[in-house]
Biopython code that builds the backbone (N, CA, C, O; Angstrom):
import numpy as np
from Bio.PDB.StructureBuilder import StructureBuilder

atoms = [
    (1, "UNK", "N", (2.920, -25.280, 78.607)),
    (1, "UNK", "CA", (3.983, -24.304, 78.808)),
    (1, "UNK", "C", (3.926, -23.739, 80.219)),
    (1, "UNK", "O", (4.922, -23.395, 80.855)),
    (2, "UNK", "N", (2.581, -23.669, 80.682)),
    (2, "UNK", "CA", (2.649, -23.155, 81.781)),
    (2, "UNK", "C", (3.339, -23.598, 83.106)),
    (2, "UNK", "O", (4.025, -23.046, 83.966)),
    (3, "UNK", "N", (2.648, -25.353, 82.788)),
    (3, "UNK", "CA", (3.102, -25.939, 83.844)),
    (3, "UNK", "C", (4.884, -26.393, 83.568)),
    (3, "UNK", "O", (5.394, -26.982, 84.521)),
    (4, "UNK", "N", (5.439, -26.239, 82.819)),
    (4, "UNK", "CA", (7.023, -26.408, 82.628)),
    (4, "UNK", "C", (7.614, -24.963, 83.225)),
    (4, "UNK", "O", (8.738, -25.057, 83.718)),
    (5, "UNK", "N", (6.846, -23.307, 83.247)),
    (5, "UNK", "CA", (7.408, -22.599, 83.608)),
    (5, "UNK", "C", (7.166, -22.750, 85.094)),
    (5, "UNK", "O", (8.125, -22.438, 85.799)),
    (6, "UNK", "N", (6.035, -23.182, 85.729)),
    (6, "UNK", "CA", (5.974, -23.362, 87.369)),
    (6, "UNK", "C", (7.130, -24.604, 88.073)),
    (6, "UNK", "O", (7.730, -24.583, 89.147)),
    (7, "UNK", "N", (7.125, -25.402, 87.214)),
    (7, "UNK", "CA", (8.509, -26.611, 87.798)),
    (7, "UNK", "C", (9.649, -26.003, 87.501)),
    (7, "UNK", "O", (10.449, -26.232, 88.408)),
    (8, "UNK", "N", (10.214, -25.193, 86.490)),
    (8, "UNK", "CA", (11.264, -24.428, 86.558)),
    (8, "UNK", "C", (11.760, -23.466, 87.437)),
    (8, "UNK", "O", (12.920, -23.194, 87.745)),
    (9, "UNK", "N", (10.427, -22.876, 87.880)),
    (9, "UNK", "CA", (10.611, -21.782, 88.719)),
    (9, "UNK", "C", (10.468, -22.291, 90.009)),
    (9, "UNK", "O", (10.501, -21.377, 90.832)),
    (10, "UNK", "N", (10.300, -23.561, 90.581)),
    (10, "UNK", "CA", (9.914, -24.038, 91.957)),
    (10, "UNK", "C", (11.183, -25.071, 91.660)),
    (10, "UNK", "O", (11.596, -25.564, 92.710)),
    (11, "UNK", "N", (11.815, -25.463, 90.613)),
    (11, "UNK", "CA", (13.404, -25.648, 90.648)),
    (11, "UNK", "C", (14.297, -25.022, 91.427)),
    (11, "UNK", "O", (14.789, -24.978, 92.554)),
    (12, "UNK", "N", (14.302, -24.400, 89.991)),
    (12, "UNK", "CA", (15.569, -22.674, 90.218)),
    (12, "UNK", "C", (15.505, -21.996, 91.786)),
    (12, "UNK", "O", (16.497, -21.353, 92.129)),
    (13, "UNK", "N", (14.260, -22.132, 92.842)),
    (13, "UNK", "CA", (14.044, -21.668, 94.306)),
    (13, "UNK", "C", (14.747, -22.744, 94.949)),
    (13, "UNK", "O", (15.755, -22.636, 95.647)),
    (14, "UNK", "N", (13.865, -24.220, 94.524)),
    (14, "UNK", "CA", (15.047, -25.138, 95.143)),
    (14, "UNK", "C", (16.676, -25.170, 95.399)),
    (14, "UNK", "O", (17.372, -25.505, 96.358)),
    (15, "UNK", "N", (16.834, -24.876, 94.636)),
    (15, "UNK", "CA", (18.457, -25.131, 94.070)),
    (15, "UNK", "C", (19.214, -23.651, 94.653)),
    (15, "UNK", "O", (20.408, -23.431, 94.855)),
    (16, "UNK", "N", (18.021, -22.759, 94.831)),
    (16, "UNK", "CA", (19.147, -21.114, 94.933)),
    (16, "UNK", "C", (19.179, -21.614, 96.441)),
    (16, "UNK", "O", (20.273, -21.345, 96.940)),
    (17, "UNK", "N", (18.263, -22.300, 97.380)),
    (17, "UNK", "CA", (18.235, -22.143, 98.731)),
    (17, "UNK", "C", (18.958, -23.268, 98.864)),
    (17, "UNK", "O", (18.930, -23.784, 99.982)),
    (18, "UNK", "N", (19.560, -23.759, 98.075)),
    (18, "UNK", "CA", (20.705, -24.941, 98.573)),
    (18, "UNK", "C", (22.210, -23.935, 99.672)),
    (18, "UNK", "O", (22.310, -24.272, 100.852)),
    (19, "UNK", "N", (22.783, -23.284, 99.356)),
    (19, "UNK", "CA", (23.583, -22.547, 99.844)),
    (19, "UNK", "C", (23.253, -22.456, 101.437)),
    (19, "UNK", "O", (23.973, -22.737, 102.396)),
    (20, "UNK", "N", (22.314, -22.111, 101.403)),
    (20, "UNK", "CA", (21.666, -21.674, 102.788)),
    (20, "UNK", "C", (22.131, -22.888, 103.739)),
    (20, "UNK", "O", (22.560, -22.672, 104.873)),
    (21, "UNK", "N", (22.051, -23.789, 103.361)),
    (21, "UNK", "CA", (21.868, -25.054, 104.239)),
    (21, "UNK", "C", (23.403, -25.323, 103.957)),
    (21, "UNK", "O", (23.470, -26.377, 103.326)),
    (22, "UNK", "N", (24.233, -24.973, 104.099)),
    (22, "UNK", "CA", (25.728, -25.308, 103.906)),
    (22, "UNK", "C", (26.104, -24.952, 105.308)),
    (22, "UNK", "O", (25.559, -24.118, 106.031)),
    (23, "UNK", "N", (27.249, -25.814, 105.602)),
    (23, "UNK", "CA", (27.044, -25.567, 107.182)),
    (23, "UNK", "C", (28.673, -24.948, 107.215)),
    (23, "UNK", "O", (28.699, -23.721, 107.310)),
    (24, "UNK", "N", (29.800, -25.509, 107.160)),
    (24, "UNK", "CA", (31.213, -25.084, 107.283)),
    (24, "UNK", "C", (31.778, -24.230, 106.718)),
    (24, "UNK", "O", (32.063, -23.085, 107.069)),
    (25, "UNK", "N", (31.999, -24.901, 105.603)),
    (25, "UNK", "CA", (32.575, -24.314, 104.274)),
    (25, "UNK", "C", (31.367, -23.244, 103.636)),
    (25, "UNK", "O", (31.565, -23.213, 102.422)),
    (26, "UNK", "N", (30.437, -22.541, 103.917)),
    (26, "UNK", "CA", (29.671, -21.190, 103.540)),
    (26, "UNK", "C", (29.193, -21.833, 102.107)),
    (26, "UNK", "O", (28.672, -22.914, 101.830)),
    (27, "UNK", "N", (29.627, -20.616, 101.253)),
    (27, "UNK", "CA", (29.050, -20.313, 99.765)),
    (27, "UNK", "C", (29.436, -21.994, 99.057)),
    (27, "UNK", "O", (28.808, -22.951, 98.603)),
    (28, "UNK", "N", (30.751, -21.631, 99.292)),
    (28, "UNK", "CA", (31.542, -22.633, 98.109)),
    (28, "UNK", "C", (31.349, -24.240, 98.831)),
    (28, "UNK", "O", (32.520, -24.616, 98.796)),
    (29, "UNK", "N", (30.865, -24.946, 99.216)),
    (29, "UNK", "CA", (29.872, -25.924, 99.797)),
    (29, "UNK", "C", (28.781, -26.329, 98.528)),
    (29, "UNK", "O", (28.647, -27.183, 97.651)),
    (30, "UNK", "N", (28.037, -24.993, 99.110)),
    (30, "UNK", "CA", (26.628, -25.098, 98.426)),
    (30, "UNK", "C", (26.720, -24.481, 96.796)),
    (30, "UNK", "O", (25.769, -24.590, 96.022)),
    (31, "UNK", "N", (28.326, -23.668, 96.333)),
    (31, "UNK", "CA", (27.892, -24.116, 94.745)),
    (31, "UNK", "C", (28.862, -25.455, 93.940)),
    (31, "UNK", "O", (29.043, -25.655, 92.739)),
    (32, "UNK", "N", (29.324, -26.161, 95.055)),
    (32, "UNK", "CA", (30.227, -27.255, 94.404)),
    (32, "UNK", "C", (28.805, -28.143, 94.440)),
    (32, "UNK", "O", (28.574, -28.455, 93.272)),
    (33, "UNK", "N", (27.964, -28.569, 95.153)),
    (33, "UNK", "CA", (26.877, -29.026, 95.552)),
    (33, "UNK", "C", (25.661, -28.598, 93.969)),
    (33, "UNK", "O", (25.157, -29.526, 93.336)),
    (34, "UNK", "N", (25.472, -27.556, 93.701)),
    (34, "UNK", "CA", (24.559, -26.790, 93.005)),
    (34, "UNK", "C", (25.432, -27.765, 91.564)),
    (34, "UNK", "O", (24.889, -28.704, 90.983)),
    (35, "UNK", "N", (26.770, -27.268, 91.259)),
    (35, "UNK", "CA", (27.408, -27.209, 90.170)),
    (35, "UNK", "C", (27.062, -28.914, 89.974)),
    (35, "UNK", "O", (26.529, -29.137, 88.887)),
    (36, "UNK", "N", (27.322, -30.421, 91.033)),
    (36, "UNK", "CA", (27.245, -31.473, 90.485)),
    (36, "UNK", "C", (25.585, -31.487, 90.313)),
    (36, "UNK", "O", (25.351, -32.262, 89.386)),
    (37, "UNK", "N", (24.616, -31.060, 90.722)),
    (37, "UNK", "CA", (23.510, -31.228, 90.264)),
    (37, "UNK", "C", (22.995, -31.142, 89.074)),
    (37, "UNK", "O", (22.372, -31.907, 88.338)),
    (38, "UNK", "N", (23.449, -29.843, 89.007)),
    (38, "UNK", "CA", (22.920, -28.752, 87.665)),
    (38, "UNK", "C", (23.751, -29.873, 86.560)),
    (38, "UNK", "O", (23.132, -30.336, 85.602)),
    (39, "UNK", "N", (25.360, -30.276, 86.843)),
    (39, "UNK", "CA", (25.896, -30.839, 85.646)),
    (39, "UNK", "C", (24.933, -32.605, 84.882)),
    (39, "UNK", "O", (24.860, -32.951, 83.703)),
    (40, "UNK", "N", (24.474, -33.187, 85.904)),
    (40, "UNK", "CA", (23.845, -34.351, 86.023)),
    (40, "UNK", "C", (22.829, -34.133, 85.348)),
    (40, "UNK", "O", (22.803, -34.801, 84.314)),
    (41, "UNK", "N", (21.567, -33.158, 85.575)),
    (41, "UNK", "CA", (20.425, -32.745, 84.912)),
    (41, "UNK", "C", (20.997, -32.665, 83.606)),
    (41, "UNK", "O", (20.709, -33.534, 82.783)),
    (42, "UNK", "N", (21.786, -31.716, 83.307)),
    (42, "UNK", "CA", (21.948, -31.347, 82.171)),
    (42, "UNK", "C", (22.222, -31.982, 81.142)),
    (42, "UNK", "O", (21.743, -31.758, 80.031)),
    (43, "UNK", "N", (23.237, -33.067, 81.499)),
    (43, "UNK", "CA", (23.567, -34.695, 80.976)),
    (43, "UNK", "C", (22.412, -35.117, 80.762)),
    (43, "UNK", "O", (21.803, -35.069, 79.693)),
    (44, "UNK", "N", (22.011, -35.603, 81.892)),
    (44, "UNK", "CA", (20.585, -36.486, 81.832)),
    (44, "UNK", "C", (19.661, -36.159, 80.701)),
    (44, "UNK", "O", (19.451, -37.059, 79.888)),
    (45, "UNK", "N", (18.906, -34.650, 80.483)),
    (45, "UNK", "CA", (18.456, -34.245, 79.734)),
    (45, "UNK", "C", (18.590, -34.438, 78.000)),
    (45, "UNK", "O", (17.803, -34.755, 77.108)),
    (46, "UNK", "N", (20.197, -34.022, 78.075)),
    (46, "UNK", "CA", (20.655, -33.768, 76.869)),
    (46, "UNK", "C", (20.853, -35.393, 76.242)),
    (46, "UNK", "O", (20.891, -35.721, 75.056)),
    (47, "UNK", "N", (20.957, -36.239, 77.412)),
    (47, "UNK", "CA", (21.480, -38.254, 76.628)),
    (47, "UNK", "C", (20.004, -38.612, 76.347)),
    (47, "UNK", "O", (19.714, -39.148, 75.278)),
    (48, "UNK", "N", (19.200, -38.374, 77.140)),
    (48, "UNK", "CA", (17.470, -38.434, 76.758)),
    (48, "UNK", "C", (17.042, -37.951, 75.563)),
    (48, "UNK", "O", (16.229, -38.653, 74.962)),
    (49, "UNK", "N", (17.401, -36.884, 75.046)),
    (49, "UNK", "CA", (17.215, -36.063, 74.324)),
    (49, "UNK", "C", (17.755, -36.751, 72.105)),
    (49, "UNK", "O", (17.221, -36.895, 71.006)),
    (50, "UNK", "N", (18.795, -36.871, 72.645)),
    (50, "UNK", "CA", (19.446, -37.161, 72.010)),
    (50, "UNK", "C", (19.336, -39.183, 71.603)),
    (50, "UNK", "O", (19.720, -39.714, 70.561)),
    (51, "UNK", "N", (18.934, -39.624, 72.368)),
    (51, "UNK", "CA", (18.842, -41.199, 72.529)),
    (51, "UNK", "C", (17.139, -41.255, 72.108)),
    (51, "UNK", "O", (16.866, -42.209, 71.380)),
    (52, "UNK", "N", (16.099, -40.450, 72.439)),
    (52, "UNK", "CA", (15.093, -40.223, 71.443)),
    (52, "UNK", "C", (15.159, -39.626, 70.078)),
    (52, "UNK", "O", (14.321, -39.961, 69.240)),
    (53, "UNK", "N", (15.690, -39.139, 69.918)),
    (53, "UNK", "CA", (16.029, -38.709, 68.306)),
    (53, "UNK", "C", (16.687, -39.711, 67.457)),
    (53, "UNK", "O", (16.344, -39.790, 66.277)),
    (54, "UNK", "N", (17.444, -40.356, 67.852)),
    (54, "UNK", "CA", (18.319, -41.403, 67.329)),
    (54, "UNK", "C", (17.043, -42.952, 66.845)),
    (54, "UNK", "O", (16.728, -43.583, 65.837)),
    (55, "UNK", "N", (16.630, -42.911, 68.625)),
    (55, "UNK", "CA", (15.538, -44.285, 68.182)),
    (55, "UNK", "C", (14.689, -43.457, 67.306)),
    (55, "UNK", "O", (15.395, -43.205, 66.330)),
    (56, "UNK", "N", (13.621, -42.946, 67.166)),
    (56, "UNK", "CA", (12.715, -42.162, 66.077)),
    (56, "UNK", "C", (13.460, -42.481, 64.595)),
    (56, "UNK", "O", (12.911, -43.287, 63.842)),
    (57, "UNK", "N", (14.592, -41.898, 64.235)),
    (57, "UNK", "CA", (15.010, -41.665, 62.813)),
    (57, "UNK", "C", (14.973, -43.024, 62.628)),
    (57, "UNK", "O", (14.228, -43.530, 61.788)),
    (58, "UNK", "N", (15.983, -43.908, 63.597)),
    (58, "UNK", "CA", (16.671, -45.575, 63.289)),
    (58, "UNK", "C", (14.621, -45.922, 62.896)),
    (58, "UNK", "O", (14.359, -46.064, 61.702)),
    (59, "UNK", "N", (13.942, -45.978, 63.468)),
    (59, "UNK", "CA", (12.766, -46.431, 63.515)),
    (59, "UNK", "C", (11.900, -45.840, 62.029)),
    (59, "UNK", "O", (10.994, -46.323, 61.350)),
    (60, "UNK", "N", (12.375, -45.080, 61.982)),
    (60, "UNK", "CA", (11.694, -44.238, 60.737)),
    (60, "UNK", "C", (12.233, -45.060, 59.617)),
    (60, "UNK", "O", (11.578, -45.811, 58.894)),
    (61, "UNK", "N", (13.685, -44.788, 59.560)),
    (61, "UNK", "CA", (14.278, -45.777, 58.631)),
    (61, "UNK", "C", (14.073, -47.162, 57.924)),
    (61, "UNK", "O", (14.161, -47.510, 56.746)),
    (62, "UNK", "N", (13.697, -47.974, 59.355)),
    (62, "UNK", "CA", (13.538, -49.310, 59.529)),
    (62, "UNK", "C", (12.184, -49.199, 58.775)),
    (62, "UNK", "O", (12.154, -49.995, 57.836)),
    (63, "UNK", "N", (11.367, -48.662, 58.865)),
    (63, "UNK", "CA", (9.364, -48.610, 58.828)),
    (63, "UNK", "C", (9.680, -47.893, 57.174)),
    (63, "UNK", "O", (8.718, -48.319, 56.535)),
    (64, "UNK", "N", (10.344, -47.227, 56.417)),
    (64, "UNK", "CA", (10.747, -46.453, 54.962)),
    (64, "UNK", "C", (11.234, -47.752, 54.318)),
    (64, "UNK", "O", (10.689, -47.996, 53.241)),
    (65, "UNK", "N", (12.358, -48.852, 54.841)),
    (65, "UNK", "CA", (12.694, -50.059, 54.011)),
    (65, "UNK", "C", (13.153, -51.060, 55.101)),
    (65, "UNK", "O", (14.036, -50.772, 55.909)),
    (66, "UNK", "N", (12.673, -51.947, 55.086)),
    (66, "UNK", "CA", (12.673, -52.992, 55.863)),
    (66, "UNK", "C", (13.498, -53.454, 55.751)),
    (66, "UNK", "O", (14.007, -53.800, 56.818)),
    (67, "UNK", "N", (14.259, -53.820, 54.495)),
    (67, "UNK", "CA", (15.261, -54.429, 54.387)),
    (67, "UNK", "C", (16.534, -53.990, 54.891)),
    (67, "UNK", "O", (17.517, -54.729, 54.951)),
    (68, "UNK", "N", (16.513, -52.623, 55.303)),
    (68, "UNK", "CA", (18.029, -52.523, 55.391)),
    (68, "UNK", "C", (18.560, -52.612, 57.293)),
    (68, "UNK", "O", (19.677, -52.677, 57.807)),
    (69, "UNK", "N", (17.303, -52.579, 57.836)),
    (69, "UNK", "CA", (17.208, -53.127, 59.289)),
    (69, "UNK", "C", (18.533, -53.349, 59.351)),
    (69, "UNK", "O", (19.143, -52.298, 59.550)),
    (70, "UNK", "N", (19.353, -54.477, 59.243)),
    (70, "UNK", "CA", (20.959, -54.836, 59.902)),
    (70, "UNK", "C", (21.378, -53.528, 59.685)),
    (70, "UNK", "O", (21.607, -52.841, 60.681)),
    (71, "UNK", "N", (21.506, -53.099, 58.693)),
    (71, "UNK", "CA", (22.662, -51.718, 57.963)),
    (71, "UNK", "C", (22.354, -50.722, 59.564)),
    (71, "UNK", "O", (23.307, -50.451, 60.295)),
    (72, "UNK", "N", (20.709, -50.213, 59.960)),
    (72, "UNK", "CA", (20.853, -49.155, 60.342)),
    (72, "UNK", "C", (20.561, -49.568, 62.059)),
    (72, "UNK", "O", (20.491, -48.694, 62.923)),
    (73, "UNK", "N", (20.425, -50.924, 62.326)),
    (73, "UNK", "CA", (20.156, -51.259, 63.412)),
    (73, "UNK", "C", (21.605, -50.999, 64.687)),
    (73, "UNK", "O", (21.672, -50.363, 65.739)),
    (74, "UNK", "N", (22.679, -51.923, 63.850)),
    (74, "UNK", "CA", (24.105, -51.694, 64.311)),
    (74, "UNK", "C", (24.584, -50.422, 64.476)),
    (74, "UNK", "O", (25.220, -50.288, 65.522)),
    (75, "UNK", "N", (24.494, -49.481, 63.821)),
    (75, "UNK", "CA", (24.771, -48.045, 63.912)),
    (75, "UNK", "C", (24.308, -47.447, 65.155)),
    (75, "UNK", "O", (25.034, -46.980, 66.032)),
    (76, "UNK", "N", (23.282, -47.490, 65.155)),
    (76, "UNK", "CA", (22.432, -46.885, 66.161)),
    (76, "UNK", "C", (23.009, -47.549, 67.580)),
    (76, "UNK", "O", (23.584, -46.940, 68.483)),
    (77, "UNK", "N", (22.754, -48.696, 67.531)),
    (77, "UNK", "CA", (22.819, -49.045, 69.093)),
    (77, "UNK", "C", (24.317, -48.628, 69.398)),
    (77, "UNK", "O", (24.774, -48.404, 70.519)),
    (78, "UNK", "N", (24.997, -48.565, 68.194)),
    (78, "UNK", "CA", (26.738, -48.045, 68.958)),
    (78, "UNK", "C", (26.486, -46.250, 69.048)),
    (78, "UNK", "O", (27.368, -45.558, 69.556)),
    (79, "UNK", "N", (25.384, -45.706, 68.578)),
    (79, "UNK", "CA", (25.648, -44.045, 68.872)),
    (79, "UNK", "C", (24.720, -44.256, 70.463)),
    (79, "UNK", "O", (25.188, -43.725, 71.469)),
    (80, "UNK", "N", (23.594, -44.948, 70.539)),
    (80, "UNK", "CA", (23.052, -44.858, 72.108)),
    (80, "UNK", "C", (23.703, -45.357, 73.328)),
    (80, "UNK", "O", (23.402, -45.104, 74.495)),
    (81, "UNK", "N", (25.073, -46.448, 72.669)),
    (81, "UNK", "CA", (26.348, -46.457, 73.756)),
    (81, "UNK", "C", (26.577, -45.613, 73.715)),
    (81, "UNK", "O", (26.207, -44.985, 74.707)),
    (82, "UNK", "N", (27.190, -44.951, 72.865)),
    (82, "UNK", "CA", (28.098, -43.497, 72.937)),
    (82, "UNK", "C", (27.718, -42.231, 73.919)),
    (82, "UNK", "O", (28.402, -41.654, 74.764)),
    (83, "UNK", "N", (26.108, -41.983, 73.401)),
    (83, "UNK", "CA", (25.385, -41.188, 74.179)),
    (83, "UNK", "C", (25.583, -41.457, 75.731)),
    (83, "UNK", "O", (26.200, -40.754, 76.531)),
    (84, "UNK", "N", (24.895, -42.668, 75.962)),
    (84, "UNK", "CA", (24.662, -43.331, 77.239)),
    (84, "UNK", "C", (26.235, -42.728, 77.914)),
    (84, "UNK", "O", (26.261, -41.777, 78.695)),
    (85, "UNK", "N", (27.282, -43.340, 77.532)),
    (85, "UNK", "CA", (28.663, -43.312, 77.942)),
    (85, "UNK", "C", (28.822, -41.430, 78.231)),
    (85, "UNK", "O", (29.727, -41.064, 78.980)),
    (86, "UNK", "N", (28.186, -40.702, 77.791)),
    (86, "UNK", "CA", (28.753, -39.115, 78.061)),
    (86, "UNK", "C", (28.059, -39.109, 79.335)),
    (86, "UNK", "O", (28.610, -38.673, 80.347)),
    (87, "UNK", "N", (26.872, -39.572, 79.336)),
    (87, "UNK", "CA", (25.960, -39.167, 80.471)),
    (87, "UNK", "C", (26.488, -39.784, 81.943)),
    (87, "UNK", "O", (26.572, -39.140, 82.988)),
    (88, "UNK", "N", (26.829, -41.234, 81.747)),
    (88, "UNK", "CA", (27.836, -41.976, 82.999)),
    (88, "UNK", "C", (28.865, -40.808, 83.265)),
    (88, "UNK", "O", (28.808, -40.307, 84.388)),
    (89, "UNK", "N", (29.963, -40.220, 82.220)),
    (89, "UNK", "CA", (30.704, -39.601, 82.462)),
    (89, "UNK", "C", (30.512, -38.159, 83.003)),
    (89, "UNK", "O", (31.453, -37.386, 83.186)),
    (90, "UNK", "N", (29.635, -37.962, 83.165)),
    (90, "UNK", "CA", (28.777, -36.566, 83.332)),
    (90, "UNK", "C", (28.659, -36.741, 85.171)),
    (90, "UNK", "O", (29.062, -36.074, 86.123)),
    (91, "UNK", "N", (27.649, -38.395, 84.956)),
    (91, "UNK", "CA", (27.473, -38.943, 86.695)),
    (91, "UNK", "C", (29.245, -39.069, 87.317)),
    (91, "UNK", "O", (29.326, -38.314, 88.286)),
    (92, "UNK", "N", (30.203, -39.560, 87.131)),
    (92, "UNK", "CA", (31.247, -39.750, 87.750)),
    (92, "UNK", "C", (31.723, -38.192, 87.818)),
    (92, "UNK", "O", (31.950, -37.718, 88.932)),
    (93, "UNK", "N", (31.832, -37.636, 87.017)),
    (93, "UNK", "CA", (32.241, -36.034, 86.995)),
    (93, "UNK", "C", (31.459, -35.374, 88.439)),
    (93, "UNK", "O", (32.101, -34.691, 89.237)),
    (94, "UNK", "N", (30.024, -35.684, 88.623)),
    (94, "UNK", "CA", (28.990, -35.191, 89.541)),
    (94, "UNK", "C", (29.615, -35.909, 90.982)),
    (94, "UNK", "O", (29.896, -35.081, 91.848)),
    (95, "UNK", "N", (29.802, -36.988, 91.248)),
    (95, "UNK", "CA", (30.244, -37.782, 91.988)),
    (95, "UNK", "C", (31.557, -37.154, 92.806)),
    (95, "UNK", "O", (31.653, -36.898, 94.006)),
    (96, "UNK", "N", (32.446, -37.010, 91.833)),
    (96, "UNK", "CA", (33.745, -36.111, 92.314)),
    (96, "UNK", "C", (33.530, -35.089, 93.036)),
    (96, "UNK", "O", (34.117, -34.812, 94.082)),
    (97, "UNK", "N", (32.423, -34.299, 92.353)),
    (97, "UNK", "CA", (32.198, -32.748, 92.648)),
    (97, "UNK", "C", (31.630, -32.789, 94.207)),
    (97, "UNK", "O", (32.009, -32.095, 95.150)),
    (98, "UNK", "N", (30.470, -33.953, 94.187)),
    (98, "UNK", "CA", (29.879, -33.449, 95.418)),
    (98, "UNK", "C", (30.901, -34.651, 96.703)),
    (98, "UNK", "O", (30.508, -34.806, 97.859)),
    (99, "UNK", "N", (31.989, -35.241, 96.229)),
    (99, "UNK", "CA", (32.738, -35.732, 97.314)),
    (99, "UNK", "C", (33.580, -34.468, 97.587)),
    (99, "UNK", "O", (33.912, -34.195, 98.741)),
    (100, "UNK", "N", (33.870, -33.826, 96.720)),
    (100, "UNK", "CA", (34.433, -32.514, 97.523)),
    (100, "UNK", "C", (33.621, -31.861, 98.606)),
    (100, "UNK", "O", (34.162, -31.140, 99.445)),
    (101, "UNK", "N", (32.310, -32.106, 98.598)),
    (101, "UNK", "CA", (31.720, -30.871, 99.797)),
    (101, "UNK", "C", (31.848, -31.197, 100.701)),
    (101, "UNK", "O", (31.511, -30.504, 101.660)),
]
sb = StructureBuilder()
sb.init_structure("model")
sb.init_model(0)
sb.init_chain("A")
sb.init_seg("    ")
for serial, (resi, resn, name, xyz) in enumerate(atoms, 1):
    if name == "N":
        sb.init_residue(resn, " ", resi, " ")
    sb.init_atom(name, np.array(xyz, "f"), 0.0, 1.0, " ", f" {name:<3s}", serial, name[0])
structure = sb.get_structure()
C-alpha cells in the first residue's frame, strides 16, 4: 500500500507540473494535454482490469467442467474484443485531444 501511495503521489506531481511547461496557449495546452493522458490511463487500467476478471472466471469455468470449454470459450474471447475495442477507442479519443495542443 505504501509503495502504490508513493507512485501516486510522484504521479499526481508529474502530471500537475505538466501546465508549467506549456508554452503558447498557457493553462488550456497543458489541461487538453493532462485530460488525453489521464483519459488513456484510465482506459488502460479499467480494459486490464476487466480482461483479467473475464480470463479468471472463463478459466475457473473451464477447470469446474471441462466439457463445456466451446460453450464458454467463444463468449469470452468476443467480451475481451469488446473490452479491448473501448480501450482503442479511449486511445483514438486521446489522440484527438492531444492533436489539439
Amino acid at each position: 500500500m505504501k509503495r502504490f501511495v508513493s507512485f501516486f503521489t510522484f504521479t499526481a506531481f508529474s502530471l500537475l507540473a505538466l501546465p508549467a511547461f506549456a508554452q503558447e496557449g498557457g493553462m488550456a495546452n497543458g489541461a487538453v494535454a493532462f485530460a488525453a493522458a489521464f483519459a488513456i490511463s484510465i482506459a488502460a487500467f479499467g480494459g486490464a482490469l476487466g480482461q483479467g476478471k473475464a480470463a479468471a472466471a472463463a478459466l475457473e469455468g473451464i477447470a469446474r467442467n471441462p466439457g463445456a470449454q466451446n460453450k464458454i470459450f467463444t463468449p469470452m474471447i468476443l467480451g475481451l474484443a469488446l473490452i479491448e475495442s473501448l480501450v482503442i477507442y479511449a486511445l483514438i479519443i486521446a489522440f484527438q485531444l492531444a492533436g489539439k495542443v
